[in-house]
C-alpha positions in Angstrom: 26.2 47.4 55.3 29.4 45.9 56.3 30.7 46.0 53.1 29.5 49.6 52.0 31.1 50.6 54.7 34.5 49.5 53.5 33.7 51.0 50.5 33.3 54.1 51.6 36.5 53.9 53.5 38.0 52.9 50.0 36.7 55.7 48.4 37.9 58.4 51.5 40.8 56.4 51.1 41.5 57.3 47.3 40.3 60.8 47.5 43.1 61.4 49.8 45.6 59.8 47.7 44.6 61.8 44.8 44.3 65.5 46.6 48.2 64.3 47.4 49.3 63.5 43.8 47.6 66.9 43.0 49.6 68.2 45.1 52.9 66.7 43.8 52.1 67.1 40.1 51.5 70.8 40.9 55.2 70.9 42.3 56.4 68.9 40.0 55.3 71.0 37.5 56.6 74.1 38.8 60.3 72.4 39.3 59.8 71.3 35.6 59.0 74.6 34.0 62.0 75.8 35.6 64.3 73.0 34.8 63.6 72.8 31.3 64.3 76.2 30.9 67.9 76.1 32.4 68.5 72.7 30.2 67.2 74.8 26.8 68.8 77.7 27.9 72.4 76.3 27.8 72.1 74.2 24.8 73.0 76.9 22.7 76.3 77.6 24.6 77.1 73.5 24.8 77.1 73.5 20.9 78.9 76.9 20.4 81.7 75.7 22.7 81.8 72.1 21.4 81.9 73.8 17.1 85.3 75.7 18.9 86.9 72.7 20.4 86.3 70.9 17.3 87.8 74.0 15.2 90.9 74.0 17.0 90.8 70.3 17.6 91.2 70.0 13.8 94.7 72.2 14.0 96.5 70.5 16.6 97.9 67.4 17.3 96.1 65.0 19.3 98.4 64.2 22.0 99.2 67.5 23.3 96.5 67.1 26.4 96.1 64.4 28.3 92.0 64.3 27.7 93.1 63.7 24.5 95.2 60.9 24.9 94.1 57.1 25.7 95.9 55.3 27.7 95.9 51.2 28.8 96.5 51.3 32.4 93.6 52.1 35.2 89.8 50.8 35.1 86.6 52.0 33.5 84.3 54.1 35.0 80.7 55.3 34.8 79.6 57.9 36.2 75.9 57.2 36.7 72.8 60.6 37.4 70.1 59.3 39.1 67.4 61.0 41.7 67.4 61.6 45.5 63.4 60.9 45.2 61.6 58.3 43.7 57.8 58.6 42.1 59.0 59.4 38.8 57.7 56.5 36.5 60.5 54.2 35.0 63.2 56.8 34.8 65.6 55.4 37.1 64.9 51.8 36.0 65.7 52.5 32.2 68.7 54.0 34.0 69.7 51.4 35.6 69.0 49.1 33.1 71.5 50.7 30.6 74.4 50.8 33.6 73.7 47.3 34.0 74.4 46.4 30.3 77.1 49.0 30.5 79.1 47.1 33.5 78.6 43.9 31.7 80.6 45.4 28.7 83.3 46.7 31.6 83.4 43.8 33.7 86.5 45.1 35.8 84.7 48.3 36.2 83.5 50.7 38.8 80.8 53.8 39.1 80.7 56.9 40.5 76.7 57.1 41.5 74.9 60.6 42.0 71.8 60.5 43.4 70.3 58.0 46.2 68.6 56.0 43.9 72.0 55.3 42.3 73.5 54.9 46.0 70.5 52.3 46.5 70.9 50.4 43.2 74.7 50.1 43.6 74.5 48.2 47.1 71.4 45.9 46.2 73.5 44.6 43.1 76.6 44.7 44.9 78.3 46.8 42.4 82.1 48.4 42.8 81.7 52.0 43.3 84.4 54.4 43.5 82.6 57.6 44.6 79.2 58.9 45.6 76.9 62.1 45.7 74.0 63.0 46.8 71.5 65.5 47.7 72.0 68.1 45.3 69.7 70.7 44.8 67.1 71.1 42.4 67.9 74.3 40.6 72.1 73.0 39.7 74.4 75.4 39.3 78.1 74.9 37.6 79.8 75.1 41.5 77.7 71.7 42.2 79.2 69.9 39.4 82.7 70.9 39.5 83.8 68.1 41.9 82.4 65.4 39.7 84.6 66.7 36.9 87.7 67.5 39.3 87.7 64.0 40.4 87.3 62.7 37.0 89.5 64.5 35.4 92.0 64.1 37.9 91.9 60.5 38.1 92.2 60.1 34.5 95.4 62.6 34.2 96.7 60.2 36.7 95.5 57.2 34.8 93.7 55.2 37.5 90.7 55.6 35.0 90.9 54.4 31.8 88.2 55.7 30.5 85.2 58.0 31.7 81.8 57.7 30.3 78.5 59.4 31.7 75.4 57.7 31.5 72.0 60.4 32.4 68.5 60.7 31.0 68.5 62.9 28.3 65.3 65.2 28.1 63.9 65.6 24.8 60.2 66.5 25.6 57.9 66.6 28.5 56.8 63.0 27.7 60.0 61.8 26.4 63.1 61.0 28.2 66.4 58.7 26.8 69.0 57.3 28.6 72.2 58.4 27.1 75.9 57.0 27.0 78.3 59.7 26.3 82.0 59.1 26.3 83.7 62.0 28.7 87.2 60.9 28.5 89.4 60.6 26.7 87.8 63.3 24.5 87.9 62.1 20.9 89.6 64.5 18.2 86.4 64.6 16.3 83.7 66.5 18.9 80.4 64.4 18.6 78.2 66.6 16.3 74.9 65.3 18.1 74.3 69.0 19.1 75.3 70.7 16.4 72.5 73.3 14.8 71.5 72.0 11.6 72.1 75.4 10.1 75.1 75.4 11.2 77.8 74.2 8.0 81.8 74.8 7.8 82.9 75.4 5.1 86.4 73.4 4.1 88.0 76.8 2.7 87.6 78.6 5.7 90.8 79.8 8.2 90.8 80.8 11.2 93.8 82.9 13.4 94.6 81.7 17.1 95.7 83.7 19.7 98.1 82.9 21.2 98.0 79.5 19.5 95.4 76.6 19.1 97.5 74.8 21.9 97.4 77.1 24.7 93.8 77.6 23.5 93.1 74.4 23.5 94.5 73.3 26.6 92.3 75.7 28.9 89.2 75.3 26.4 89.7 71.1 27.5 88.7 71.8 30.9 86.0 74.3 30.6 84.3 71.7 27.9 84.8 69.0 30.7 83.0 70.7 33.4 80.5 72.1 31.1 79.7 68.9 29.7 79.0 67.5 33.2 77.2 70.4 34.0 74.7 70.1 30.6 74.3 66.1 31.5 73.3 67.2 35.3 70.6 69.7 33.9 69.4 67.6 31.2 68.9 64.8 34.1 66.9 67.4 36.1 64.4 68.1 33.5 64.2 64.5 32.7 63.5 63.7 36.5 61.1 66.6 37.0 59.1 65.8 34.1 58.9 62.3 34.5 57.3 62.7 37.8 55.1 65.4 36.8 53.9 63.0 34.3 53.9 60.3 36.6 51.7 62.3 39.6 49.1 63.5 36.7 48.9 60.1 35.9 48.4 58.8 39.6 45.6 61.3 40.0 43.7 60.3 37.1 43.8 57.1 38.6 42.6 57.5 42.0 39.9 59.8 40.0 39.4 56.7 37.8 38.7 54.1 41.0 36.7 56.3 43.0 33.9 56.4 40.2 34.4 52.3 40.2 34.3 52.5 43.8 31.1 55.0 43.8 29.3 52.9 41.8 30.2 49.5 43.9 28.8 51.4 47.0 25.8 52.4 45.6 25.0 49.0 44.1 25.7 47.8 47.8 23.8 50.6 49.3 20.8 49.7 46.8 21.0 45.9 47.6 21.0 46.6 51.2 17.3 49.1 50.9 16.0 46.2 48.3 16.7 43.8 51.5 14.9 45.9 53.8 11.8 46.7 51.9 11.8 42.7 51.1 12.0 41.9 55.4 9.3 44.7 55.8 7.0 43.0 52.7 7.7 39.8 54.1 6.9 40.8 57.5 3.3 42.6 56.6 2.1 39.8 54.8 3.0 37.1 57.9 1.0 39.4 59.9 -1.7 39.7 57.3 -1.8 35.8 57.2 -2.3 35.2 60.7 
């Protein structure tokens, strides 16, 4: 009885670890709905502004902006989106795993680490880290990001980085999420066309007319596609986090589901062997008496 009594604290055990995944997946749902919306939502804007820079990037010279320009002097740096909270599968590992393989390629390098996963991953592997942030809310707006991409862009104008690349899980579905290396600065003259709409095809005869030239165009377009590109990776890494542990709390659940049917089972095989024992002490019993 001992042991079906364990059991049975087992299974009380898991029902309450399931009724809290429940709970969680139900949130984490919600959060994701939401998130993957906002990520969607921009896309289309992240392409139409990146098909401009690359039109006027295409009439101007390639050193009249700084972002433009690559220069030898100052250090690499990453700038790495991770979560505040864990219980989100192997998001932040494949994460990690890529800036890892990322620092080894940059061995004079340094991070800037959002989330406190990040924080946490940094100081374990004793990693160089230049700036951190944390605790940014769920629903990101543009105002959260810009002083990631001040300080970025700043630091590059004034050439203590080198080079700026973002690395962030990129959402592609509910059940799929890539880590992704982009390149922030210097901006390349060619805009990657990763996000371009497949519809969408210039033509080689085509002119366009500036106003009130491609460089004074271009130079305030650089900073608006700097801070929007942050912006896009920050929301794609929140639909990548929420889904991940939406996924991650279903599958929990199922689980604890899954071993309280095992666990069922094992207690009623216990609670069967301990009845079969008593009717055997009783039988045993009447027929000593009987004997006698």
């Amino acid at each position: 009885m001992s042991s079906a009594r364990q059991i049975k604290q087992r299974i009380k055990t898991a029902k309450n670890i399931s009724k809290i995944t429940k709970a969680m997946e139900m949130v984490s749902a919600s959060k994701m709905r939401r998130a993957q919306a906002q990520a969607l939502a921009t896309r289309p804007y992240t392409r139409a502004l990146q098909e401009s820079l690359q039109k006027l990037a295409n009439e101007v010279k390639t050193d009249i902006h700084p972002f433009l320009t690559a220069h030898e002097s100052g250090i690499d740096v990453a700038v790495v989106i991770s979560t505040d909270k864990g219980l989100c599968g192997g998001l932040n590992q494949n994460l990690f795993k890529e800036a890892m393989a990322w620092q080894k390629e940059h061995p004079h390098s340094k991070l800037v680490v959002i989330g406190r996963k990040a924080v946490a991953f940094a100081r374990i592997y004793g990693l160089d880290v230049h700036a951190q942030f944390t605790d940014l809310p769920d629903t990101v707006g543009s105002n959260d990001t810009i002083a990631i991409s001040t300080l970025v862009s700043k630091a590059f104008i004034d050439q203590t980085f080198r080079t700026v690349t973002v690395i962030y899980m990129d959402f592609i579905s509910t059940l799929v999420q890539k880590v992704r290396t982009v390149q922030l600065l210097p901006l390349p003259k060619e805009v990657s066309d990763s996000f371009k709409s497949e519809n969408s095809v210039e033509k080689q005869s085509t002119e366009y007319l500036f106003e009130p030239s491609p460089e004074e165009i271009l130079g305030d377009l650089l900073n608006y596609y700097l801070e929007n590109t942050v912006y896009q990776s920050f929301l794609e890494a929140k639909a990548s986090e929420h889904s991940a542990r939406m996924v991650a709390m279903k599958n929990a659940s199922e689980n604890a589901g899954d071993l309280m049917k095992e666990l069922e089972l094992s207690f009623n095989k216990s609670r069967q062997a301990g009845i079969t024992s008593e009717l055997l002490d009783i039988t045993t019993a009447i027929l000593a008496q009987k004997g006698k």
